[in-house]
N, C-alpha and C positions, 0 to 999 in steps of 0.2 A: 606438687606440680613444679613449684621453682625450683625444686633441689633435680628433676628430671631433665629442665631447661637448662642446668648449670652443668647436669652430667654431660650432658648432649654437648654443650658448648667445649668442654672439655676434652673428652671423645674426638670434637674434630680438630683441635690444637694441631697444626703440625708437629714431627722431634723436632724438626729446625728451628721451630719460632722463639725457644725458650733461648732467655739471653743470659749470657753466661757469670753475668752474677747471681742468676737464678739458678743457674747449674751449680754453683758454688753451692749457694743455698741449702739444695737438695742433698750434693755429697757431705756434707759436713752435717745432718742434722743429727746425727747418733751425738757427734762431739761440741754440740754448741750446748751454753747451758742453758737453765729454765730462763735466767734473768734476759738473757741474749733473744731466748723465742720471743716469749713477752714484748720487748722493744720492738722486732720484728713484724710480729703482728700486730702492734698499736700504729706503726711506722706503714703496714701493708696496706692496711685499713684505711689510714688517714690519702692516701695515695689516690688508692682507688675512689673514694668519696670526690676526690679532687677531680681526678676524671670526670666522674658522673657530672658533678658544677660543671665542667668546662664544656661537655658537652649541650648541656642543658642552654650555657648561654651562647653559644654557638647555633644553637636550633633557633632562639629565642631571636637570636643579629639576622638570621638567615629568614625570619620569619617576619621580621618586623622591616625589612629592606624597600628601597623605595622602589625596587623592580624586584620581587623575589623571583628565585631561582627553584622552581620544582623539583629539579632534580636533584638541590644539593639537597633541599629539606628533605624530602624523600631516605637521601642515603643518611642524613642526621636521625630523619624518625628510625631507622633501621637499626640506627648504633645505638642510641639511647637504651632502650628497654632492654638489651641484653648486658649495655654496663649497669646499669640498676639493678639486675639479674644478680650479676657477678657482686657486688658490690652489697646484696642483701645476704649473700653465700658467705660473701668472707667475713660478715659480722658475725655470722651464726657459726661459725668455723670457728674463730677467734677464740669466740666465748667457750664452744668446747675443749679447744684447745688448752684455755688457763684451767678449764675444769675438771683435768685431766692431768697437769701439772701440780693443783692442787692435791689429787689423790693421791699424787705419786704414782700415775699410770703412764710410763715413759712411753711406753710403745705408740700409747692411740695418741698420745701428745703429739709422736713425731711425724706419723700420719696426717695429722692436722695441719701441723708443722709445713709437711711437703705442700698439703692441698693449699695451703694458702700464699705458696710460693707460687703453683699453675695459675693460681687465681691472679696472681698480680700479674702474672706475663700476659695472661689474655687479655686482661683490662688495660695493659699499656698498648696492645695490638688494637684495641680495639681505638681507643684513645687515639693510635695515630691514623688509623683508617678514618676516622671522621673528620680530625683534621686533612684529614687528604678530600675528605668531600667537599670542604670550602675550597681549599687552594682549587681543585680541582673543576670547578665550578666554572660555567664559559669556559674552557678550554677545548681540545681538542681531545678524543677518547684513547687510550691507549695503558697501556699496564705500567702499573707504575710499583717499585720495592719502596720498603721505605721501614727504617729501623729506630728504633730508639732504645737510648742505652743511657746507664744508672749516669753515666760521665756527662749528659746534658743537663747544662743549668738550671735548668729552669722551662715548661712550655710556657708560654701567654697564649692571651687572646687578648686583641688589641691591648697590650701592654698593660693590663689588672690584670690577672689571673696569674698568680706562679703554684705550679705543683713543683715541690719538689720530691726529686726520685727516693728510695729507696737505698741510705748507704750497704753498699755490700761488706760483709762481715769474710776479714781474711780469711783463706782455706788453707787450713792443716790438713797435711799430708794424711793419710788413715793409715 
């Protein structure tokens, strides 16, 4: 069932949304080696987990407020369960993936490889849609972009929390 929610979430990914150290990612994965994957996905992982925290206390400041706000909670309850989603996917991804390096199965490796490069985009998408729920929070309605890329320091939430991103691995030309 969660591997159906995680396709699903997938499936709706815009091309756009992927950030182009993930496009890196993707083009280079024939030529990175195991040791590189590996880091990678220990590096994806630890990421997205970080997410999941941030959002968790995010719901938690949102919930515990001295006037809460329905609607941020709301757009927080919404985000959660699908980075926990994401974030139970790329464990299980992970581990296939080293299990696959293991055998010397390059191909499903690199598969794995890829998936867990979508997985980190849509967990940074989703990541900064929730923090768009607090910012957004008592304001006025209206559409709002909003990006994040591997080059930001650091997010917080009130000043504890740092996730740090994802370094992106140089791309050699193919």
């Amino acid at each position: 069932m969660q591997l159906l929610v995680a396709i699903a979430l997938l499936a709706s990914a815009p091309a756009e949304a992927a950030t182009p150290g993930v496009v890196g990612e993707l083009e280079q994965s024939a030529s990175t080696t195991p040791k590189q994957k590996s880091e990678f996905a220990a590096a994806a992982v630890s990421e997205i987990d970080g997410a999941v925290t941030t959002v968790s206390k995010l719901l938690e400041t949102a919930r515990n407020a001295k006037e809460p706000d329905k609607e941020e909670i709301q757009c927080l309850e919404d985000k959660l369960p699908q980075l926990t989603t994401i974030a139970e996917v790329a464990k299980k991804t992970s581990t296939s993936m080293e299990q696959h390096l293991a055998a010397n199965d390059l191909a499903h490796a690199d598969q794995e490889y890829r998936q867990l490069a979508v997985l980190l985009t849509r967990a940074r998408e989703f990541l900064v849609e929730a923090q768009q729920c607090v910012k957004g929070a008592g304001s006025t309605k209206g559409k709002t972009a909003s990006t994040l890329s591997s080059d930001d320091a650091a997010n917080t939430v009130d000043g504890t929390d740092e996730i740090e991103p994802v370094p992106d691995v140089p791309i050699t030309p193919v």
